[in-house]
C-alpha positions as a Python dict, from the first residue, in 0.01 Angstrom:
ca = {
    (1, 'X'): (0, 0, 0),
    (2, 'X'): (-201, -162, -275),
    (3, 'X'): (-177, -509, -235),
    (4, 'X'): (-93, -721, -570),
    (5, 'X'): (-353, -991, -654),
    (6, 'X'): (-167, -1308, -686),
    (7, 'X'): (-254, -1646, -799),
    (8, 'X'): (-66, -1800, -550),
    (9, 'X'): (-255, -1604, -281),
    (10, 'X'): (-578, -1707, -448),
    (11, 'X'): (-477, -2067, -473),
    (12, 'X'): (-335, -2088, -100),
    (13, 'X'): (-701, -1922, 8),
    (14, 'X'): (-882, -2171, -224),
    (15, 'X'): (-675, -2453, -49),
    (16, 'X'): (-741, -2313, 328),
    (17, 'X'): (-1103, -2229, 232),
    (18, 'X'): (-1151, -2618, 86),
    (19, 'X'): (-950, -2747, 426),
    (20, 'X'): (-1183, -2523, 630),
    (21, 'X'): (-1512, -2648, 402),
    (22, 'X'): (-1437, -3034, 490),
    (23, 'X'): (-1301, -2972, 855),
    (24, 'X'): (-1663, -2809, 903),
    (25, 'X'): (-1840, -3091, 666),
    (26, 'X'): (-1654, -3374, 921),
    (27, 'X'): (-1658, -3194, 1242),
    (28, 'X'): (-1953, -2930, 1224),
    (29, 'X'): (-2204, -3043, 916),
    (30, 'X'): (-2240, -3378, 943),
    (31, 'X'): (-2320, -3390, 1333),
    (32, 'X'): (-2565, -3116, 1306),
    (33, 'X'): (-2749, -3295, 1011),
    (34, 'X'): (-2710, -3646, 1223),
    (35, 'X'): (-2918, -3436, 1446),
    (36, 'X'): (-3198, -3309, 1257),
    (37, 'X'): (-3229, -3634, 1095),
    (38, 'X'): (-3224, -3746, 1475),
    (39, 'X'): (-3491, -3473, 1542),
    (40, 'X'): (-3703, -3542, 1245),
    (41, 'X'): (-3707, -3950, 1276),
    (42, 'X'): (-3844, -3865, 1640),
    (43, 'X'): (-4119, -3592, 1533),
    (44, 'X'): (-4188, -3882, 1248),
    (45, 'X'): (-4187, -4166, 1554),
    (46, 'X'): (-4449, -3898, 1748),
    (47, 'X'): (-4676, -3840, 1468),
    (48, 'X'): (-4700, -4205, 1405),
    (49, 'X'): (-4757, -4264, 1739),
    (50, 'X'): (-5014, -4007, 1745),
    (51, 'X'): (-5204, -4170, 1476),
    (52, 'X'): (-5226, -4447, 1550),
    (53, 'X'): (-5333, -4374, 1933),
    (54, 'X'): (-5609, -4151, 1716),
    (55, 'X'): (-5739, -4467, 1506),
    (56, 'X'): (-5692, -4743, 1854),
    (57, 'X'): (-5916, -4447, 2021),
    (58, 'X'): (-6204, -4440, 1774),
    (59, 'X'): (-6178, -4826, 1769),
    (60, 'X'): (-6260, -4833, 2110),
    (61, 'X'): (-6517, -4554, 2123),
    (62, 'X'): (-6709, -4797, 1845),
    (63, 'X'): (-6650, -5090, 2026),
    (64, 'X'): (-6828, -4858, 2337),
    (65, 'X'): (-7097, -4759, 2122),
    (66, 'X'): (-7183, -5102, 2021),
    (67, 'X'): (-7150, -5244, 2303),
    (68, 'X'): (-7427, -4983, 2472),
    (69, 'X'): (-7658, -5047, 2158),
    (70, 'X'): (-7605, -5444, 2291),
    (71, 'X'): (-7707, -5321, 2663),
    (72, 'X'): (-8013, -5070, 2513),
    (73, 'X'): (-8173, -5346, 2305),
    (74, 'X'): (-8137, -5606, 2607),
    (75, 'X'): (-8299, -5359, 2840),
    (76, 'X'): (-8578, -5314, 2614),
    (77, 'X'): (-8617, -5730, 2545),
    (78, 'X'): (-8619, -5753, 2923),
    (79, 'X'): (-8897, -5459, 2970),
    (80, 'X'): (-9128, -5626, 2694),
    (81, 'X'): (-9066, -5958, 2836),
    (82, 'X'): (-9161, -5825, 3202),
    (83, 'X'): (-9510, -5620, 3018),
    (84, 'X'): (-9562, -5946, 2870),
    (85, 'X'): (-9532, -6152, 3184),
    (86, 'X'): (-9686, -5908, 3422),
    (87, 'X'): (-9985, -5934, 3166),
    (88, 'X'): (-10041, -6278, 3124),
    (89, 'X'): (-9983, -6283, 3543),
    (90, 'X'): (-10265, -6008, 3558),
    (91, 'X'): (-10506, -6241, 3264),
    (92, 'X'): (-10473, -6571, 3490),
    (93, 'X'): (-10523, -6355, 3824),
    (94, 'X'): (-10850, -6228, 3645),
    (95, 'X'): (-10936, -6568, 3491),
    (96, 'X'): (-10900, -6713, 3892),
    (97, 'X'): (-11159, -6442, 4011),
    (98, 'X'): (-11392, -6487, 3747),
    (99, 'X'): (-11399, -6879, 3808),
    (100, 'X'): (-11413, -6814, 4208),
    (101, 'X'): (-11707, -6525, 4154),
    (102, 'X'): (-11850, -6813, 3960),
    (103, 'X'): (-11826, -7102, 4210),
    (104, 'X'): (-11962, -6878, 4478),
    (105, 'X'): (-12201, -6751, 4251),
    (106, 'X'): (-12333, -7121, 4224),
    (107, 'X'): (-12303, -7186, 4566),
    (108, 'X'): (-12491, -6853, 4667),
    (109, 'X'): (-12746, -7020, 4433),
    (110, 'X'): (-12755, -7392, 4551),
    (111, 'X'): (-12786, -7252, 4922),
    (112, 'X'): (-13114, -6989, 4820),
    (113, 'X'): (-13238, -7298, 4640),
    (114, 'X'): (-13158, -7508, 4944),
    (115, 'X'): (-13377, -7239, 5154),
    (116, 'X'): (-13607, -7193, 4975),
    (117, 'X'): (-13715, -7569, 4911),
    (118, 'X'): (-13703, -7553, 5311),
    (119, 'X'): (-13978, -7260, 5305),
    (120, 'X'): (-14156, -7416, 5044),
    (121, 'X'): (-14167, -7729, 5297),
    (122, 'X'): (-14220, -7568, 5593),
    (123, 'X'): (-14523, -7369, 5432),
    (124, 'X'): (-14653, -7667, 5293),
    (125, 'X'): (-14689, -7851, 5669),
    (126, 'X'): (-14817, -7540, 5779),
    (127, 'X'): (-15101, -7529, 5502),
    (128, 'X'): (-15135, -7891, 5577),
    (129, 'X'): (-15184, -7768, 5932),
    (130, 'X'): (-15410, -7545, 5893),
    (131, 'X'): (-15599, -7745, 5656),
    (132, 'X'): (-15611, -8027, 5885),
    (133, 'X'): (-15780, -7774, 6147),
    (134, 'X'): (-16031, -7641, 5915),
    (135, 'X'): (-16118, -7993, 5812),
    (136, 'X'): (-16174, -8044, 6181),
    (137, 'X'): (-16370, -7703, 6238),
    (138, 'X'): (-16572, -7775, 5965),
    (139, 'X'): (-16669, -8168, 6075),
    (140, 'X'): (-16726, -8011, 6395),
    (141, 'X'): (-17011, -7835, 6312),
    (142, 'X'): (-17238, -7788, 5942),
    (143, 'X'): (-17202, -7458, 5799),
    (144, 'X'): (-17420, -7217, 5591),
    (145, 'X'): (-17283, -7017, 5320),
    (146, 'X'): (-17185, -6753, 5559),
    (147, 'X'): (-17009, -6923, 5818),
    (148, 'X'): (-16817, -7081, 5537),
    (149, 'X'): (-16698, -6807, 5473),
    (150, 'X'): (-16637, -6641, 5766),
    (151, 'X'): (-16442, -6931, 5878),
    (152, 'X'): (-16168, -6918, 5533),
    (153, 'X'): (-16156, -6569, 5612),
    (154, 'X'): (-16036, -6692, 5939),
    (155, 'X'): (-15811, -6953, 5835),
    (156, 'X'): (-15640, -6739, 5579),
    (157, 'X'): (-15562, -6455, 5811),
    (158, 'X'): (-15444, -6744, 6056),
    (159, 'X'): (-15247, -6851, 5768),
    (160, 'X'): (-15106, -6532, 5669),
    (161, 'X'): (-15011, -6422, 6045),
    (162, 'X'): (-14813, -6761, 6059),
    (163, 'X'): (-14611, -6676, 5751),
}
């Protein structure tokens, strides 16, 4: 049984093939390409999305990087402003000892000069003293050479015993 090609066979299978092409292009086709356009708008959306998350992230990490540069360099104004402060502070604490040493210094020199005008005085009445008694001594009696000086050996160890 050899079947006999026939156009009208060919034509009715053309005809059911064409049918069966749109029924699939309406029904089958087009939804599934809806789809992957669906599917391909949303990997689109996501890689957009994606990119620009990438580019808002390095904005940010700049922004965080400048704004720490910002902090170092006003930690390090701060610091130099303290070195500078605590050294001027250390210069006028130095300047105020050197003036005190000073004042005391003159003091410690007014009072030794004070004293020592008050020995000079106080050895002075004393010579006067003792000169004042050798006067006497010597009005007392007339001396010879020796006794003279016998008696200012006297009066000078009497003198220097005092002292």
């Amino acid at each position: 049984m050899i079947q006999e090609f026939t156009w009208l066979d060919a034509i009715y299978q053309l005809a059911a093939f064409s049918v069966l092409l749109l029924v699939l292009k309406k029904f089958a086709f087009g939804p599934i390409m809806d789809m992957m356009a669906k599917r391909e708008k949303h990997v689109a959306d996501q890689i957009s999305s994606a990119e620009k998350n990438r580019e808002e992230a390095e904005k940010y990490l700049r922004e965080q990087r400048e704004a720490i540069q910002e902090a170092r360099n006003e930690a390090n104004v701060i610091v130099d402003n303290a070195k500078k402060m605590s050294n001027q502070q250390a210069s006028e604490i130095l300047d105020k000892a050197r003036k005190e040493s000073e004042r005391l210094k003159e003091t410690a020199l007014v009072e030794i000069n004070t004293e020592k005008e008050r020995a000079v005085a106080a050895l002075r009445e004393q010579v006067a003293t003792l000169s004042v008694l050798v006067a006497s001594k010597v009005i007392e009696k007339e001396l010879d050479d020796q006794e003279q000086e016998r008696l200012i050996q006297e009066t000078l160890r009497e003198v220097g015993g005092n002292l």
